[in-house]
C-alpha positions as a printed NumPy array, in Angstrom:
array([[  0.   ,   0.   ,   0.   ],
       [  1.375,   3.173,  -0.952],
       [  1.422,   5.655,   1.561],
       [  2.308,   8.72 ,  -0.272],
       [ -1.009,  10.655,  -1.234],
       [ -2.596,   8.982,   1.252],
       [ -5.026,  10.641,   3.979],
       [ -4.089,   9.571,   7.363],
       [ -5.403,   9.704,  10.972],
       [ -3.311,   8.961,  14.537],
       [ -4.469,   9.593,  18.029],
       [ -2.134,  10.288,  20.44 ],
       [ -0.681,  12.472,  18.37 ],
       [  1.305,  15.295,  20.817],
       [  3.848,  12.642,  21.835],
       [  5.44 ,   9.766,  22.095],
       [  5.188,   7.22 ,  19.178],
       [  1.955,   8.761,  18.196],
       [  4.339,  12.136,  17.417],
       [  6.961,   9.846,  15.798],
       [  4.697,   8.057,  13.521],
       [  2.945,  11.153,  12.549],
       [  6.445,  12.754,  11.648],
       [  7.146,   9.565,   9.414],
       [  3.929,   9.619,   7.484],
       [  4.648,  12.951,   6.877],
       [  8.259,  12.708,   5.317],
       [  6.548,   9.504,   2.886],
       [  4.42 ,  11.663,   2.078],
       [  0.998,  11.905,   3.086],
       [ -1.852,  14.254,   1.393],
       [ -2.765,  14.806,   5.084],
       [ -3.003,  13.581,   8.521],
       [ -4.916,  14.228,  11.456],
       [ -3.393,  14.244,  14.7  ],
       [ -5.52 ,  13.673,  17.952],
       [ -4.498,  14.187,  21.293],
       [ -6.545,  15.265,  25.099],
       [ -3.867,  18.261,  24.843],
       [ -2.898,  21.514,  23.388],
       [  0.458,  20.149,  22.665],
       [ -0.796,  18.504,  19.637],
       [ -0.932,  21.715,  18.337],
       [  2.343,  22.479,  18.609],
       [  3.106,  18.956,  17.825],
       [  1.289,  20.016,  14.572],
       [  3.016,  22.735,  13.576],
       [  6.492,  20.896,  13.907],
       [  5.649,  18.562,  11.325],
       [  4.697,  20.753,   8.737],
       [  7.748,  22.673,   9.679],
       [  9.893,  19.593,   8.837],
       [  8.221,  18.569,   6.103],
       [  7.807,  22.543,   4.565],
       [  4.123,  21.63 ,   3.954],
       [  0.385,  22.492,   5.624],
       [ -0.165,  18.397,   6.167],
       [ -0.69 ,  18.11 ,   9.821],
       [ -4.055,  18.638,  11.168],
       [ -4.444,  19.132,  15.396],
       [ -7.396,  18.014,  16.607],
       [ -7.502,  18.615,  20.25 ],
       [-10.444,  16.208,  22.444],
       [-11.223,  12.667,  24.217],
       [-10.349,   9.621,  21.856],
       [-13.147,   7.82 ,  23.929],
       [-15.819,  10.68 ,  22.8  ],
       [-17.813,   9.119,  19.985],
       [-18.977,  12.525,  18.666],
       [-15.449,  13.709,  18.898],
       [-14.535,  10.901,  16.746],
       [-16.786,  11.299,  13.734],
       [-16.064,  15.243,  13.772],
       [-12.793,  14.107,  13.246],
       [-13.587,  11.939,  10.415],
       [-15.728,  14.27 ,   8.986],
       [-13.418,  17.2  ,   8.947],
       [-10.791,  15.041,   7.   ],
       [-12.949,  13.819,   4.726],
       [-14.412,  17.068,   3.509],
       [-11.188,  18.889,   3.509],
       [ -8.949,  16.196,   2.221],
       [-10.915,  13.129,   1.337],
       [-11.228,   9.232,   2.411],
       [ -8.883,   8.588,   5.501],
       [ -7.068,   4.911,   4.54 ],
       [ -4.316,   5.067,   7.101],
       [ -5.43 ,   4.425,  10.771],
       [ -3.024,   4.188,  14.111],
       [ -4.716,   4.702,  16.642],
       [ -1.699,   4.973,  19.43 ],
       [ -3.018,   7.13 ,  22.441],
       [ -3.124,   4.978,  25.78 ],
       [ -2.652,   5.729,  29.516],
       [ -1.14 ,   4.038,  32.436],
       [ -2.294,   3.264,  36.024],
       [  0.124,   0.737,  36.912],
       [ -0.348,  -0.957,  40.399],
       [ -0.248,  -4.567,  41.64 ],
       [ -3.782,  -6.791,  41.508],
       [ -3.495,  -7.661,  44.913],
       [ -2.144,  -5.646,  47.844],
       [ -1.791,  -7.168,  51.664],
       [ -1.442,  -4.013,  54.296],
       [  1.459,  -5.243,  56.086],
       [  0.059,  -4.104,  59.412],
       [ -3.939,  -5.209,  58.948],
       [ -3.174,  -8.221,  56.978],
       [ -6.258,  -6.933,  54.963],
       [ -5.949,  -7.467,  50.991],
       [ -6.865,  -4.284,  48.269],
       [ -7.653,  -5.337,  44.789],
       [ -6.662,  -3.412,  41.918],
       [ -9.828,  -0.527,  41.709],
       [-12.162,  -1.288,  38.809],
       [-12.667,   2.925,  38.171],
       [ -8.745,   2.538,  37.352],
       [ -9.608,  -0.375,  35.14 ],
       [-12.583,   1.013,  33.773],
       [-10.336,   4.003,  32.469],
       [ -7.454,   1.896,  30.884],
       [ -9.749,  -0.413,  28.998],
       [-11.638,   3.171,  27.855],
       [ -8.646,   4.837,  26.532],
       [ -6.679,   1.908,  25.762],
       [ -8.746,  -0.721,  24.054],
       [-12.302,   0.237,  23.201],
       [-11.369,   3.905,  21.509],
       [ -8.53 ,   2.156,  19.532],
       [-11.028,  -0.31 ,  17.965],
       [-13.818,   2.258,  17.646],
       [-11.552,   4.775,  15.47 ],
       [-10.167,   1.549,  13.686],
       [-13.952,   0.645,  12.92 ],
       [-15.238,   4.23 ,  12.003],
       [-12.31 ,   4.292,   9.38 ],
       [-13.689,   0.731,   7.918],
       [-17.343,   1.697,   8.076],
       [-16.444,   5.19 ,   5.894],
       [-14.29 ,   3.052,   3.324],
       [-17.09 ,   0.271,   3.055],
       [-20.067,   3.224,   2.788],
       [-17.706,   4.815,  -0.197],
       [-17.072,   1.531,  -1.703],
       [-21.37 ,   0.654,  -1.892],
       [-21.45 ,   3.918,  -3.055],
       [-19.213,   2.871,  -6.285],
       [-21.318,  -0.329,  -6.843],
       [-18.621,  -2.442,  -5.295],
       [-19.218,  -6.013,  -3.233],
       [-16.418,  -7.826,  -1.935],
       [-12.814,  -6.27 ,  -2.741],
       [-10.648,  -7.84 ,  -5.139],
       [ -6.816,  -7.064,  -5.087],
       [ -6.974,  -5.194,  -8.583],
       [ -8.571,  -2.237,  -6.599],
       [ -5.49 ,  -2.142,  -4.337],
       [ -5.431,  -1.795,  -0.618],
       [ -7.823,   0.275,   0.302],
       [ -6.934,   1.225,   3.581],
       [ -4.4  ,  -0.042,   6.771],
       [ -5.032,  -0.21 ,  10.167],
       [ -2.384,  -0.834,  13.055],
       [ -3.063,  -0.926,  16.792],
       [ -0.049,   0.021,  18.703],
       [  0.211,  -3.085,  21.165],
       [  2.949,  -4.003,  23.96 ],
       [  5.262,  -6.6  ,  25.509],
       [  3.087,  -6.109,  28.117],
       [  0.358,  -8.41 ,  26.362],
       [  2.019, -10.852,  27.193],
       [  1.924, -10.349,  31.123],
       [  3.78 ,  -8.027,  33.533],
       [  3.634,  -7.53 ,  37.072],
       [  1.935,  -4.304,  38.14 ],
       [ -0.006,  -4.198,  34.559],
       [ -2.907,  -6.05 ,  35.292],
       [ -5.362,  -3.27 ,  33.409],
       [ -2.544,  -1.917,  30.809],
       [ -1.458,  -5.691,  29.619],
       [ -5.38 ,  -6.752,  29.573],
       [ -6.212,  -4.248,  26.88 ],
       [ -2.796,  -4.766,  24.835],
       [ -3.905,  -8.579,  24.742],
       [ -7.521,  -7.224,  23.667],
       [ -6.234,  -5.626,  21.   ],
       [ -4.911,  -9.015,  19.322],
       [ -8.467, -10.384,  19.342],
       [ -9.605,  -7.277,  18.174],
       [ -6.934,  -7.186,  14.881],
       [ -7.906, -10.944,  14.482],
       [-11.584, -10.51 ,  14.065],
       [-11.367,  -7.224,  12.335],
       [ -9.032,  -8.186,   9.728],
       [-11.473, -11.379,   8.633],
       [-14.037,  -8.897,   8.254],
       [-12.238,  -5.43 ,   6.679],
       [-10.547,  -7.217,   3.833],
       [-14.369,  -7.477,   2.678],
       [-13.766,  -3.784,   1.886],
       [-10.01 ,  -3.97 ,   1.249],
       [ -8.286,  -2.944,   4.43 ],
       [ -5.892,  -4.945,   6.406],
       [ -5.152,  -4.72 ,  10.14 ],
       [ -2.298,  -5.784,  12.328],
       [ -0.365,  -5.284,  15.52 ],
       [  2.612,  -3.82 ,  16.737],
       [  3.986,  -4.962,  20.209],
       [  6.448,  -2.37 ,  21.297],
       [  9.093,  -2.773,  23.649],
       [ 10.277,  -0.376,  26.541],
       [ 10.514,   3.17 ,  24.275],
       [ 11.575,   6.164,  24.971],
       [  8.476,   8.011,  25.871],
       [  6.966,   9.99 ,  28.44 ],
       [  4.755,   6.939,  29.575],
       [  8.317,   4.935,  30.141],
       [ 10.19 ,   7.672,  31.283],
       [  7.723,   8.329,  34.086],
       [  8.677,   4.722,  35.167],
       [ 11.91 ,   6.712,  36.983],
       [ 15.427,   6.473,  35.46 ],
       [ 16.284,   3.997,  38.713],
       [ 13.49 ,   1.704,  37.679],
       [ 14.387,   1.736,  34.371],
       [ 18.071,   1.247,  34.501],
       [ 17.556,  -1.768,  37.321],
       [ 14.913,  -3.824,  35.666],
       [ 14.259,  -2.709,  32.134],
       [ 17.858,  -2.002,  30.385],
       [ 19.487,  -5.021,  31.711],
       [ 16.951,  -7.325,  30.13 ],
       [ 16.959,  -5.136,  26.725],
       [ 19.772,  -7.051,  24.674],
       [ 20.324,  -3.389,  22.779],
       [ 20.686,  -1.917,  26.155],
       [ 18.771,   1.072,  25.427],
       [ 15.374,   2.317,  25.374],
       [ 14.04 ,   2.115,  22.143],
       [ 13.513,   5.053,  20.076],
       [ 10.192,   6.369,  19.026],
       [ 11.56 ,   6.697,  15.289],
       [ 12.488,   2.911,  15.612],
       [  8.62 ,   2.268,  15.615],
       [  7.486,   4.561,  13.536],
       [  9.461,   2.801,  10.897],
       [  8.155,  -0.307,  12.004],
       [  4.392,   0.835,  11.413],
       [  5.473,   2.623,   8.506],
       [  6.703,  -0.812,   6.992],
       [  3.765,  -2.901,   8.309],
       [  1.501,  -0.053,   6.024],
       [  3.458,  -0.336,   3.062],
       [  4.345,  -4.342,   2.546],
       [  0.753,  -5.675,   2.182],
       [  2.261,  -9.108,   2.634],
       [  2.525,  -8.368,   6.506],
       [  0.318,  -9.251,   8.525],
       [ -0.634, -10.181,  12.014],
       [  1.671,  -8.867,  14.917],
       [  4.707,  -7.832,  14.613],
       [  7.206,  -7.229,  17.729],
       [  9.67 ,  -4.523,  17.945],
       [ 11.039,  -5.25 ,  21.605],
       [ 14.645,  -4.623,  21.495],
       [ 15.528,  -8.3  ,  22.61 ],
       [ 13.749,  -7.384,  26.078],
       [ 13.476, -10.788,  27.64 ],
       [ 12.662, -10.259,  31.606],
       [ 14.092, -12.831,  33.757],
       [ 11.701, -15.163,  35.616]])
């Protein structure tokens, strides 16, 4: 799938790899992309790719990924202005790491992990993804009935991409019993979407980051990091945010990848 020309949408736009990828897209050239983010830095986030790229192709779009009206503005907006949005990754996601299980040393009483805390994760980090991945495949499939056309056949080309941003973390980690739960979602999710989008052309996949060099990892404390995240890294570095952004980039553009695809550095925790 080529991505130049292409009309593009990521949330979680005003950092991390949701910045990065947005910054790639941009230098392969993209018509247009939309970046979404909860805050103003998007803006600004924005205005730095079109500054690298010399070129008005970065959109901000400041709200909630888990507002449904939100979303379709969004979608609207870029469609009218730009046309049919093909290239989904949908990368915004939140944190509230804490154990499942506490024991108060004193009482002897157990805590469980609080279900608002949950709640919230599986919000931001699983459900909105899927929804914005969905909305992108309902607009492609309403424009496709539109031309006449039934099931896709591969001399239209790939009609559109989709690529959740995933984790290492799917696969289990202590403290991430909310955060891993929707990265693991999000395999099912790819699965059973990409059976049903290739009806209308578009493929979906996954990409399981390893520990990057984000705010969300860097909040983690350098002492954390350099004590139980770097010595288990066979690179022995964080991983940098342009590192994935290439990785997306190529899962977009070789149609002949699909599924999930890990980027983790050689991170292999010890038992």
């Amino acid at each position: 799938m080529e991505i130049k020309d292409r009309v593009a949408l990521v949330t979680g736009g005003a950092s991390g790899i949701g910045r990065a990828v947005s910054f790639e897209l941009a230098k392969r050239g993209v018509k247009a992309i939309a970046m979404v983010d909860l805050t103003e830095d998007v803006k600004i986030a924005a205005e730095q790719v079109n500054n690298e790229v010399d070129a008005p192709v970065a959109i901000p779009f400041q709200g909630n990924v888990t507002d449904e009206e939100f979303r379709k503005e969004v979608f609207a907006k870029m469609e009218k202005d730009h046309g049919m949005v093909s290239i989904c990754v949908p990368a915004a996601g939140i944190t509230r790491d804490s154990l499942a299980i506490k024991v108060d040393k004193e009482t002897k009483k157990a805590s469980i992990y609080p279900i608002e805390n949950f709640k919230l994760v599986v919000d931001v980090n699983l459900i909105a993804p899927i929804y914005w991945a969905m909305q992108m495949i309902a607009n492609i499939a309403e424009d496709r009935a539109k031309e006449g056309l039934k099931k896709w056949h591969p001399d239209e080309g790939v009609r559109g991409t989709v690529v959740f941003i995933g984790s290492i973390s799917s696969q289990g980690n202590k403290g991430q019993v909310s955060y891993a739960s929707t990265k693991a979602g999000l395999e099912g999710a790819a699965a059973t979407l990409t059976k049903e989008a290739i009806f209308h052309g578009i493929r979906c996949g996954v990409i399981h980051p390893g520990f990057t060099d984000t705010p969300m990892v860097r909040a983690m404390g350098d002492e954390y990091i350099d004590k139980y995240v770097l010595p288990e890294t066979q690179l022995g570095r964080l991983i940098r945010p342009t590192e994935i952004a290439d990785a997306i980039c190529f899962m977009i553009a070789n149609s002949a990848v699909s599924g999930s695809l890990w980027a983790d550095a050689g991170w292999h925790p010890s038992p």
